[in-house]
C-alpha positions as CSV (number, residue, x, y, z in Angstrom):
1,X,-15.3,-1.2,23.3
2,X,-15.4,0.7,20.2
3,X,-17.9,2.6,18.2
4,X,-16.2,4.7,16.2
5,X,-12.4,4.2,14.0
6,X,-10.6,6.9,11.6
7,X,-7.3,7.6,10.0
8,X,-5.8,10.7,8.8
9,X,-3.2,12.2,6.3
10,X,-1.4,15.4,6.1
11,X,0.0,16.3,3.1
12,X,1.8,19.8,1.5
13,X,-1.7,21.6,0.7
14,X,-4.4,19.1,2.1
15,X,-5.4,17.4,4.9
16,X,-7.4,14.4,4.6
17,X,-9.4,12.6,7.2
18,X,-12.0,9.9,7.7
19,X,-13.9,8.7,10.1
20,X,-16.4,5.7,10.9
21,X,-19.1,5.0,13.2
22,X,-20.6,2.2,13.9
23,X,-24.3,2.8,14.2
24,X,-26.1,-0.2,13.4
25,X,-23.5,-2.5,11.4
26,X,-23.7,-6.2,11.0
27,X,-21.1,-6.9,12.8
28,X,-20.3,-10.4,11.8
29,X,-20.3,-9.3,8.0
30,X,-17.5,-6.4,9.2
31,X,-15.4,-9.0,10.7
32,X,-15.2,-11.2,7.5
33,X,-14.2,-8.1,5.4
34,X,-11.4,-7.3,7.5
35,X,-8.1,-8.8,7.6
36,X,-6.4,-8.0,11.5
37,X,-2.9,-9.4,12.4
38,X,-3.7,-11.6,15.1
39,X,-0.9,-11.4,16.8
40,X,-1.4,-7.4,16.9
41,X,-4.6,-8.0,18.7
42,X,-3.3,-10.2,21.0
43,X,-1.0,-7.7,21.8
44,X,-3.2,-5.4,23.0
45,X,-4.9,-8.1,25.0
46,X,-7.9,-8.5,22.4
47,X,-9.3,-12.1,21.6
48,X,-11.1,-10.6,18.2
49,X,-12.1,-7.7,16.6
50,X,-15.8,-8.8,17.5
51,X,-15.0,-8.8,21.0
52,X,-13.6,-5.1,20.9
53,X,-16.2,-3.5,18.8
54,X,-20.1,-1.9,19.6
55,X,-22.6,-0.7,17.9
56,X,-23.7,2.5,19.5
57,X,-27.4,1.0,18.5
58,X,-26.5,-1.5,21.4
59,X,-26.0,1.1,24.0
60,X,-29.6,3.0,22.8
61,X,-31.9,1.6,20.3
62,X,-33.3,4.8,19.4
63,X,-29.9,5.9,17.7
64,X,-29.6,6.3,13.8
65,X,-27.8,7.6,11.4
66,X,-30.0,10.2,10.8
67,X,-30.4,11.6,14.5
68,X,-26.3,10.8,15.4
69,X,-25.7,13.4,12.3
70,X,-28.3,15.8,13.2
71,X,-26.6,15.8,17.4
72,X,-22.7,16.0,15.9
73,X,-24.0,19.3,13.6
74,X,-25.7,20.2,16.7
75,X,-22.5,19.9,18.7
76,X,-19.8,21.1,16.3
77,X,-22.1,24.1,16.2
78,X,-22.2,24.7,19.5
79,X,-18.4,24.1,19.9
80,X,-17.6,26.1,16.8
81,X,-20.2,28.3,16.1
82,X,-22.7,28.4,13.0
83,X,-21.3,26.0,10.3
84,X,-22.0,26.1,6.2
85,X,-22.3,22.3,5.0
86,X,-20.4,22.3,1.9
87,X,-21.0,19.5,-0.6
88,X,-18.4,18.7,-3.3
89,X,-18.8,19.2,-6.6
90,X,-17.0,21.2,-9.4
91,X,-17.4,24.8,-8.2
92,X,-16.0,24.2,-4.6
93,X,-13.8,21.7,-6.2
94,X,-12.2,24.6,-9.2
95,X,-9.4,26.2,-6.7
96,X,-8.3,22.8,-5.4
97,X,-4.5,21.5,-7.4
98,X,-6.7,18.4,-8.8
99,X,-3.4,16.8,-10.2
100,X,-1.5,16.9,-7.0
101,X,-5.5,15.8,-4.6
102,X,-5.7,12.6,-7.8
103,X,-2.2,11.6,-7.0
104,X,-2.7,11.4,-2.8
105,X,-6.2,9.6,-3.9
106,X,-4.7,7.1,-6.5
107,X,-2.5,6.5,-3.9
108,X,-4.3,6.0,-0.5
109,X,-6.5,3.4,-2.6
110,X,-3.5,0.9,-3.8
111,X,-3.6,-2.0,-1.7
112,X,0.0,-1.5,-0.1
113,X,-1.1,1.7,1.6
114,X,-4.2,0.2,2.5
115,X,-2.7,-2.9,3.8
């Protein structure tokens, strides 16, 4: 089954990616918000998207968001070495093209590309 989803886009100066895991979601509630071509699960011999996903608070109770972000700094430290966590806002934003990032945004949210 699956915890975790994410999707990815290369473009001429940025690379954008996003991930999900699925901690401690309510899964039924997930479900109704998504819209899955049935016939593409069937294809993959899935019966539902319920059937095919976890939460990884299932597998060990004592998982949260808080201690799953704390273990992948831990890790990507450890694979990587030391790490500076970087939060966006106007400074680290001021040598990014803002026109050409707003256009890739505007259009990764329109509903074609979405759907």
């Amino acid at each position: 089954k699956k915890v975790s989803g994410s999707a990815f886009k290369y473009a001429k100066n940025y690379s954008l990616h996003h991930g999900t895991l699925l901690v401690d979601v309510n899964i039924g509630k997930m479900v109704s918000y998504l819209n899955v071509n049935k016939e593409k699960l069937l294809s993959k011999g899935i019966s539902s998207v319920r059937s095919r996903v976890l939460n990884m608070h299932e597998l060990d109770p004592n998982v949260t968001v808080e201690s799953l972000s704390v273990a992948l700094m831990k890790m990507f430290e450890k694979k990587h070495g030391s790490y500076t966590k970087i939060d966006l806002c106007e400074t680290t934003m001021k040598d990014w093209d803002m026109k050409e990032f707003n256009t890739m945004f505007d259009q990764m949210k329109d509903w074609n590309w979405i759907f």
